[in-house]
C-alpha positions in Angstrom: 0.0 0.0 0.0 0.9 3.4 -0.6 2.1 5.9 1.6 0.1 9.0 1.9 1.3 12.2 0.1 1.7 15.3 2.0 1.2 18.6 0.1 3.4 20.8 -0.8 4.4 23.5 1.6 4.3 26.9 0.5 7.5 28.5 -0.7 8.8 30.8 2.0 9.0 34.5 0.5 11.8 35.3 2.5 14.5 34.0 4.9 14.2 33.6 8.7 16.9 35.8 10.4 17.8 34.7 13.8 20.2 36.4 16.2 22.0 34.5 18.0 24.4 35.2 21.7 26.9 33.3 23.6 24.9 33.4 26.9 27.3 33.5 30.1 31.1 33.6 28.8 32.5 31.5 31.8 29.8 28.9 31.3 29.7 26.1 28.1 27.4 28.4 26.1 30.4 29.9 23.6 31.5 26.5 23.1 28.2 25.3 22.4 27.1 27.8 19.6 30.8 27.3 18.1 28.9 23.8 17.7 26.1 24.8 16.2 27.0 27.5 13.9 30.1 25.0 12.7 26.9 22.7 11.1 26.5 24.1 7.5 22.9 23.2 7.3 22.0 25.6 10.0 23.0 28.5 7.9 21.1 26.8 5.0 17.9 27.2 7.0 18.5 30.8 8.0 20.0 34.1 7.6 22.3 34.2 11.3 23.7 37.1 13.0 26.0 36.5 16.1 26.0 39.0 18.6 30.0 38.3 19.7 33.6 40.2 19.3 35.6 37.9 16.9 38.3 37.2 19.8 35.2 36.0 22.0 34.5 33.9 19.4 37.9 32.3 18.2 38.2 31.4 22.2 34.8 29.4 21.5 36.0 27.7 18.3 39.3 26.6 19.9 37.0 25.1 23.6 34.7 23.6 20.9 38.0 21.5 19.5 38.8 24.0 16.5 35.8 23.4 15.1 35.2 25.7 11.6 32.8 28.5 11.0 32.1 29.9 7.9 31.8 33.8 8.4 30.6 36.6 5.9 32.5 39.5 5.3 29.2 41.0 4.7 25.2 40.0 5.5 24.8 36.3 6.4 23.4 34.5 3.6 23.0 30.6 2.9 26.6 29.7 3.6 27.7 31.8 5.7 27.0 33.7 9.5 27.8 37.5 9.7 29.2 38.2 13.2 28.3 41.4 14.3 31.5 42.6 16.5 31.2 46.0 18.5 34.9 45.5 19.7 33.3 45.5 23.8 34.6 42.4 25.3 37.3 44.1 27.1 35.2 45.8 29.1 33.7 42.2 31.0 36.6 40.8 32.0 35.2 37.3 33.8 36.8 33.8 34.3 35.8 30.5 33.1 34.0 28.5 35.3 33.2 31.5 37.8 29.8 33.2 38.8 30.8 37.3 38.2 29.6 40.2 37.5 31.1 40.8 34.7 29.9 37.5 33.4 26.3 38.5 34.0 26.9 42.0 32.4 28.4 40.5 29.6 25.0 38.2 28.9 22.8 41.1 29.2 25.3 44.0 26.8 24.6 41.2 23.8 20.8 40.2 24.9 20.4 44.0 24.4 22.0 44.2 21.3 19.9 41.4 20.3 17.2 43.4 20.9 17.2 46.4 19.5 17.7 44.3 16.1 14.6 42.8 16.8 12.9 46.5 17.0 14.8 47.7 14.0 13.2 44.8 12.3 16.4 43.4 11.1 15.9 40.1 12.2 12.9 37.7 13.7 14.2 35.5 16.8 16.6 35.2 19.8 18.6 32.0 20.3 20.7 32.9 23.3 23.2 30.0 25.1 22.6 29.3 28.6 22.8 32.3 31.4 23.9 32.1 34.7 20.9 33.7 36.8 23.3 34.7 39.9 25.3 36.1 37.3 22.9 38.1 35.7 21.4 39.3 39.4 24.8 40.9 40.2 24.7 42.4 37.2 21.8 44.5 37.8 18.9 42.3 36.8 15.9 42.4 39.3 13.4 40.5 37.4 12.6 37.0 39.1 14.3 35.1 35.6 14.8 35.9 31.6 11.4 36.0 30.6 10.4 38.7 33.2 13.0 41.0 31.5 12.5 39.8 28.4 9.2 41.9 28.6 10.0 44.3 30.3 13.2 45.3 28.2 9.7 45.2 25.3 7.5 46.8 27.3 5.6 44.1 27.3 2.2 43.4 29.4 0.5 41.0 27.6 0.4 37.0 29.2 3.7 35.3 29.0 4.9 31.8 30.7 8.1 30.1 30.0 7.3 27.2 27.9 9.8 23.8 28.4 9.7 21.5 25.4 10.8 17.8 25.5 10.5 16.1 21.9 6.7 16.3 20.9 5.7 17.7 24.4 5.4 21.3 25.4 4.2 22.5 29.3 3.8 25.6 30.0 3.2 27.0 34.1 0.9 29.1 35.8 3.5 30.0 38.1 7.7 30.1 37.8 10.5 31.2 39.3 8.9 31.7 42.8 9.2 30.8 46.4 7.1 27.5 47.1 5.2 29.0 49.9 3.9 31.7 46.8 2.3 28.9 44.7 -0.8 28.5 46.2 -1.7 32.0 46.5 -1.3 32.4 43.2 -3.3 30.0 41.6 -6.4 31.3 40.7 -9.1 30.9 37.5 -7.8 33.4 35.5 -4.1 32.4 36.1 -4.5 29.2 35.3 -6.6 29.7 32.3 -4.9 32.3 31.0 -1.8 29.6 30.9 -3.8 26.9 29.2 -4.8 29.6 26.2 -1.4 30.8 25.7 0.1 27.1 25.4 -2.7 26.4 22.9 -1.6 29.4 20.7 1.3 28.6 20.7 1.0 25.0 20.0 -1.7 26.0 17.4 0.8 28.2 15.7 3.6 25.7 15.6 1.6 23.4 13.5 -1.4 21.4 15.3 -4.9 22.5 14.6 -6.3 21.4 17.7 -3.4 20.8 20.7 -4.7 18.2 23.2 -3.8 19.9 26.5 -4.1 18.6 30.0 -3.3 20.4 32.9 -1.8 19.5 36.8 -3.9 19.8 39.7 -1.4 21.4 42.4 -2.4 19.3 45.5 -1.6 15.3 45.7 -4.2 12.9 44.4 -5.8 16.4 43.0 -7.0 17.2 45.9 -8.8 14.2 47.2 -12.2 16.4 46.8 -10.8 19.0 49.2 -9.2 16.8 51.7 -5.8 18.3 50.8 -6.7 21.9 49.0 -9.1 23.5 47.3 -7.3 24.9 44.4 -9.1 22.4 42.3 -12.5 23.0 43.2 -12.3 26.6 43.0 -9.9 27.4 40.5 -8.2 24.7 38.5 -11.5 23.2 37.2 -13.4 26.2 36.7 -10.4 27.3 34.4 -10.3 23.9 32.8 -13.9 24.3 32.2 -14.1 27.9 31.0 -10.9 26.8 28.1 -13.3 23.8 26.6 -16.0 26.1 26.6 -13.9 28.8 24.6 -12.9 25.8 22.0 -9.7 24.6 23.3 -9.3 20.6 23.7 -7.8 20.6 27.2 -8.6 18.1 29.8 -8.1 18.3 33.7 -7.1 18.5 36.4 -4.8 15.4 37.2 -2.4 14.4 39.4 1.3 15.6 38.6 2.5 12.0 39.5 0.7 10.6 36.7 -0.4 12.7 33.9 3.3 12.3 32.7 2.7 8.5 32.2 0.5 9.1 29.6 1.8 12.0 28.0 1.5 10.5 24.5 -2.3 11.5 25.2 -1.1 15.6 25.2 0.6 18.0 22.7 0.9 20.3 25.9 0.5 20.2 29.0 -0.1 23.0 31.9 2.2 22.9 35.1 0.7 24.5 38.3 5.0 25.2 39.0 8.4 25.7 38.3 9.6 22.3 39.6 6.0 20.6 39.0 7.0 20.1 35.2 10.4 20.6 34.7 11.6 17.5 37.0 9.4 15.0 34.7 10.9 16.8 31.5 14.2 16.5 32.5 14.0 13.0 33.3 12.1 12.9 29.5 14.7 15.1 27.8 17.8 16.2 29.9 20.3 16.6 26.7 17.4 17.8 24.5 15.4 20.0 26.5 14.5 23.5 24.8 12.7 26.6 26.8 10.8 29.2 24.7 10.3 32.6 26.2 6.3 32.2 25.3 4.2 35.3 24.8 6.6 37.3 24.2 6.2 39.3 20.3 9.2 37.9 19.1 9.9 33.8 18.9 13.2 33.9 21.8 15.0 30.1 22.3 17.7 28.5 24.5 18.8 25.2 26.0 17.1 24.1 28.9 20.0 23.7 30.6 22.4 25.4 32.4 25.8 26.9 31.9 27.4 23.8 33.4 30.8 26.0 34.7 32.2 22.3 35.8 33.2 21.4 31.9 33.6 24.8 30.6 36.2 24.7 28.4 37.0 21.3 28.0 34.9 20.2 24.6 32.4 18.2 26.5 29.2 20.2 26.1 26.5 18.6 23.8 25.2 20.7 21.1 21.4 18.6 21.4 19.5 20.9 23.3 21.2 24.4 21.7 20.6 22.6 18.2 17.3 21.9 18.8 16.1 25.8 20.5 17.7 26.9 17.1 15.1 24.6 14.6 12.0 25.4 17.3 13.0 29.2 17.0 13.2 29.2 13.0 10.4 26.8 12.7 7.9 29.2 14.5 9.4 32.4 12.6 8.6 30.6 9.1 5.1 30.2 10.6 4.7 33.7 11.4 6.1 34.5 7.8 3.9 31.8 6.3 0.7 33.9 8.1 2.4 37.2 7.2 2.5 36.7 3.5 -1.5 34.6 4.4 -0.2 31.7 2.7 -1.5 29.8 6.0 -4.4 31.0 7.9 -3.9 33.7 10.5 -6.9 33.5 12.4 -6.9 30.8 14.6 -10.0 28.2 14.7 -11.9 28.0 17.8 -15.4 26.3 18.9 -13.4 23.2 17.8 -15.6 21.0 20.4 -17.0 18.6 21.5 -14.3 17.0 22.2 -14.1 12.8 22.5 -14.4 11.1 25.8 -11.5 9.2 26.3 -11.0 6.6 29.3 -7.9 9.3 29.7 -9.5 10.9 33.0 -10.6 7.2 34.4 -7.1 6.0 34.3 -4.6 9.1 35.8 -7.5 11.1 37.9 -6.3 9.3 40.8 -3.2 7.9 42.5 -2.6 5.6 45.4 0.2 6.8 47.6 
C-alpha cells in the first residue's frame, strides 16, 4: 500500500533571520554555539547574526576543539553567518567557570543588542546559550528570571509563561520562578486559564490545529475532593472548564504524579509550578530540552539547561539541546512568515468542540500513595 502524500508546503518568501548570543562567557554556552553554527545546514535554514567580538568567538572555536565556522565579510546569507562585532569584550573581564559580575553583564550587553535588532526589524528571533541567573542578578537584573526581562526590556504586558519543550511535548506554568510557599496563592481561574490559552496558541501556531492539553492539579491525588486543598475545586477546574468552553481541547485536572505516564495522550500540558514540570521533562529530555520565552512578540530560544561551569572549556558540552532551541525558533518564525504573506491561515479556529471522551481521566484522575 501506498504511503500518503503530504502537500506541498508553500515557498517561504523570504528567509528567517535569527540572532543569536553566547549566553554566560564563563559557562559552556560559547563552546556550544561554536557547535552549532560549525553545522552548515544551519545557515542553509537561516540568515544568522552573532551578537560576539571575533576574539570571543575564536576562544569558542578553539573550547569547541577547533571546530570551523564559515563567516561573511558582509550580511549572512545561505553559507555563511555575519558576526556582528562592537569590539566591547574588554570591558567584561570574567573567568571560566566563575559566577561574576562581569559574566552577567556580559549576557545582558549582547541580549540587548539582540534586541534592539529585533525592534529595528532586522531580524525575527533570539537564540541565546545558557545564562547564569546569579550572574545576571549581580549584574543588575531584578526580574525574578529571563522572561520577566524579556518583557520588560519590550514593554511588554500581555500573558507570558516560559514554555519547556521535551520532543513532541510542550508545558507551559501558571506560576515560575517563585518561592514554594507563593504557589498556592497564586493560583487562581484566570491564572491558570490564562496559561492553558497561551500554550494552545502557541502549539496551534507551531503546526497542530487542535493541541490536546491537559493540565496538573497542584495538591496530591488532586486534591482528594478538598481533603488536601481547594485549588481544584475553586480554580483549577473552573479554568479547565471555562478553556473547553472557549474551544480549546484541554482536559483536567490530574495528578502531577501521573499525567506524565500518559503524556503520549497531550501535545501540551499546563504545570501549576516551576519544579511541577520541569523535573518529569528533564527525566524525558535532559540533553534535549529546549525553553521558549512564550508570549513574548518575538519567537526567543535557548537550552534548557544550564551553563554547566564544571566542563567549561573542555569540549564536553552537547550541542542537542542548543541545536534543537535553534530549529524550534526558525520553525515558528517561518510560521509567522507563512501567516504574514496569508499563505497559511492567520486567524486561529476556535469552537473546535466537543471533544471525544477518552477513558484518559478514568485511568490518571487518581493515585494511590
Amino acid at each position: 500500500m501506498a504511503g500518503a502524500i503530504e502537500p506541498p508546503q508553500p515557498q517561504l518568501p523570504r528567509r528567517p533571520r535569527i540572532a543569536v548570543t553566547l549566553g554566560d562567557p564563563s559557562g559552556i554556552g560559547p563552546e556550544l554555539i561554536a557547535k552549532l553554527l560549525s553545522n552548515p545546514a544551519n545557515c542553509q535554514r537561516a540568515d544568522i547574526v552573532l551578537l560576539a567580538d571575533e576574539t570571543e568567538f575564536q576562544s569558542a572555536r578553539a573550547d569547541a576543539g577547533g571546530v570551523d565556522v564559515a563567516i561573511s565579510p558582509g550580511a549572512a546569507g545561505p553559507n555563511r553567518i555575519q558576526v556582528l562585532d562592537d569590539n566591547s569584550a574588554g570591558r567584561y573581564l570574567s573567568t571560566q567557570g566563575e559566577v561574576s559580575k562581569a559574566s552577567g553583564a556580559r549576557s545582558i550587553h549582547q541580549l540587548k543588542r539582540a534586541l534592539k535588532l529585533v525592534q529595528a526589524d532586522e531580524v525575527d528571533a533570539i537564540v541565546f546559550a545558557p545564562l547564569n541567573k546569579s550572574s545576571l542578578k549581580l549584574a543588575g537584573m531584578t526580574e525574578e528570571d529571563e522572561l520577566r526581562w524579556f518583557a520588560n526590556q519590550l514593554d511588554f504586558k500581555s500573558i507570558t509563561s516560559e514554555i519547556n519543550i521535551a520532543g513532541p511535548l510542550w508545558t507551559a506554568r501558571v506560576t515560575s520562578h517563585i518561592g514554594i510557599e507563593e504557589v498556592a496563592q497564586r493560583i487562581t481561574k484566570v491564572s491558570t486559564l490564562r496559561a492553558i490559552e497561551l500554550l494552545h496558541r502557541l502549539r496551534w501556531e507551531s503546526g497542530i490545529e487542535s493541541p490536546r492539553l491537559g493540565v496538573c492539579a497542584l495538591n496530591p491525588h488532586s486534591g482528594e475532593n478538598g481533603a488536601f486543598g481547594r485549588q481544584e475545586i475553586d480554580h483549577i477546574r473552573p479554568a479547565v472548564e471555562a478553556a473547553r468552553e472557549s474551544g480549546i481541547n484541554v482536559q483536567g485536572p490530574f495528578p502531577c504524579d501521573t499525567i506524565f505516564i500518559k503524556r503520549q495522550h497531550f501535545d501540551g500540558i499546563v504545570t501549576m509550578y516551576h519544579d511541577q514540570g520541569q523535573i518529569a521533562m528533564k527525566l524525558l529530555s535532559f540533553d534535549g530540552g529546549v525553553t521558549v520565552q512564550g508570549g513574548l512578540p518575538i519567537p526567543v530560544a535557548t537550552p534548557a539547561h544550564g551553563t554547566a561551569f564544571d566542563i567549561a572549556g573542555k569540549n564536553l558540552a552537547a550541542v542537542t539541546s542548543t541545536q534543537n532551541a535553534f530549529d524550534i525558533a526558525v520553525t515558528m518564525v517561518e510560521r509567522r512568515i507563512l501567516k504574514e504573506s496569508r499563505l497559511v491561515s492567520d486567524v486561529m479556529p476556535v469552537k473546535t468542540g466537543p471533544f471525544p471522551k477518552t477513558t484518559l481521566v478514568e485511568i490518571i484522575s487518581t493515585s494511590c500513595c
